[in-house]
N, C-alpha and C positions, 0 to 999 in steps of 0.2 A: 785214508792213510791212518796208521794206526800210532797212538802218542804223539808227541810235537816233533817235526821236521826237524827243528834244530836240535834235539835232543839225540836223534836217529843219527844225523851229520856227524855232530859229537863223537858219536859211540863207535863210527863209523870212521872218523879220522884218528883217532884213538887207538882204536885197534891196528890199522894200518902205518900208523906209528910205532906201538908196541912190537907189530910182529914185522918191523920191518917190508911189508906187502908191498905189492905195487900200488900206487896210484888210480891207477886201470881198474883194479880189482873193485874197491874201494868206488867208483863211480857205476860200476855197472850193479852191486850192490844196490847203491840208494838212487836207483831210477823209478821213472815213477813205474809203476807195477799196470799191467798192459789183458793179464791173466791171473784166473786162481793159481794157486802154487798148488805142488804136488801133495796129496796126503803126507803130514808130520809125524814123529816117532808119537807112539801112543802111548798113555797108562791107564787106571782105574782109577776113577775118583767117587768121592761119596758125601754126600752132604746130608749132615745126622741133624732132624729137625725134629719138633711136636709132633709133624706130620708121619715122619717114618725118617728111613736110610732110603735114599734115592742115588742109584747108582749112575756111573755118565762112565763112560770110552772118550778121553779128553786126549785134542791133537797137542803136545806141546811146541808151544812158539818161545824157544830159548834164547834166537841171534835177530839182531837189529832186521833184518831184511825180513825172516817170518814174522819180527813182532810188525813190520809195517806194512805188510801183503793181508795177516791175518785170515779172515773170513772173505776179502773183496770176491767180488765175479763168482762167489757159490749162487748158484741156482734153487739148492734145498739143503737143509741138514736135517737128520734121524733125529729124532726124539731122545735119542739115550745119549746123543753125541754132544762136544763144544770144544773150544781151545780154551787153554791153560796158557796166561802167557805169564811167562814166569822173570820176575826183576829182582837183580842181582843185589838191589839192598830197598830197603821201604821206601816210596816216593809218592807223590803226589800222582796219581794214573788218570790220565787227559783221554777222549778215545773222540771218535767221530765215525761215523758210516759212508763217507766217501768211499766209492766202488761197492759197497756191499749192498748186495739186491735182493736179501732176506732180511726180515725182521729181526730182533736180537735181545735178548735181556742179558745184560751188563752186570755181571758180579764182581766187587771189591771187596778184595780180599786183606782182613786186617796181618798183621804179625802174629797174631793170637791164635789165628787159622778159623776167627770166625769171621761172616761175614758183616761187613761195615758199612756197605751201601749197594743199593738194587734201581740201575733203571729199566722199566721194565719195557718190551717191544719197541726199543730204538726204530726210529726210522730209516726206511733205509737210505741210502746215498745223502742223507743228511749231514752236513754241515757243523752244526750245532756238536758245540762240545760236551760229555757228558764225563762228567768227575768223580773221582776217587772219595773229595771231601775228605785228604785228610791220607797220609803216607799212608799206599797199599802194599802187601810185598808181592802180590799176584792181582790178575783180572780173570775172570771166566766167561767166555762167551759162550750161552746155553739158545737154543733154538727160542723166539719169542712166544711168549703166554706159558712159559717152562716153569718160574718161578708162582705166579698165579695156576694152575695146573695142578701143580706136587703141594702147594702151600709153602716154597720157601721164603725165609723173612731175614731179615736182618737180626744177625745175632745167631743163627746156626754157623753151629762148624762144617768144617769144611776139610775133608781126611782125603790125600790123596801121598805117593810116593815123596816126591819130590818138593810138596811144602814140610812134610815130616823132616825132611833133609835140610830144610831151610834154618828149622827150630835149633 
């Protein structure tokens, strides 16, 4: 599961307050997740390093349910692929590999659009929380050994649509 439970509930009861929703809705939402989810809308992202521009096809995870499904029950991800999950203001980004059966490196993403912190090859179905260190406005899940690979580091930027938008 992806970020804190109670923070998913939250965001989850919230909305369903705001828009009025049913109840129902709002439950079958934050179940625990059973399956991958369907391929997300996609964009172009780019991360400008010493190394070079290393391009990625990133799935975005917008609403509480993709941000808590995530990566879980993939099998394999491309080399050029990751999800973008994208938070509606800077926070503290919590993550863990419950459900997910692929390895993973972990990009937090500062407000600055550069990056802030790398854990690299998460394990998988792991437990173990691994942190933002420090208000992220995004996260990026890229395939594990991606950042060691391309040579990304903390402190590259990080050019994609939708963080531009953030700015």
């Amino acid at each position: 599961m992806k970020q804190g439970l109670y923070g998913l509930l939250a965001a989850g009861l919230l909305s369903a307050i705001l828009s009025d929703g049913p109840v129902r809705a709002m439950a079958e939402d934050m179940s625990e997740p059973t399956q991958a989810q369907p391929t997300l809308p996609q964009e172009k992202l780019t991360i400008v390093s010493t190394s070079g521009h290393h391009a990625f096809s990133v799935e975005l995870a917008t609403t509480p349910r993709q941000q808590q499904v995530g990566e879980m029950f993939r099998t394999q991800l491309p080399a050029d692929s990751g999800m973008l999950f994208l938070w509606a203001t800077p926070q503290q980004s919590d993550m863990w590999m419950e459900n997910t059966l692929v390895p993973l490196d972990i990009v937090f993403i500062a407000p600055d659009q550069r990056i802030q912190a790398i854990a690299e090859n998460a394990v998988p179905r792991s437990l173990a929380h691994i942190s933002s260190h420090g208000p992220a406005t995004a996260t990026l899940e890229l395939p594990g050994g991606t950042a060691a690979r391309l040579g990304i580091m903390v402190g590259d930027k990080v050019e994609s649509p939708s963080l531009t938008k953030k700015s």
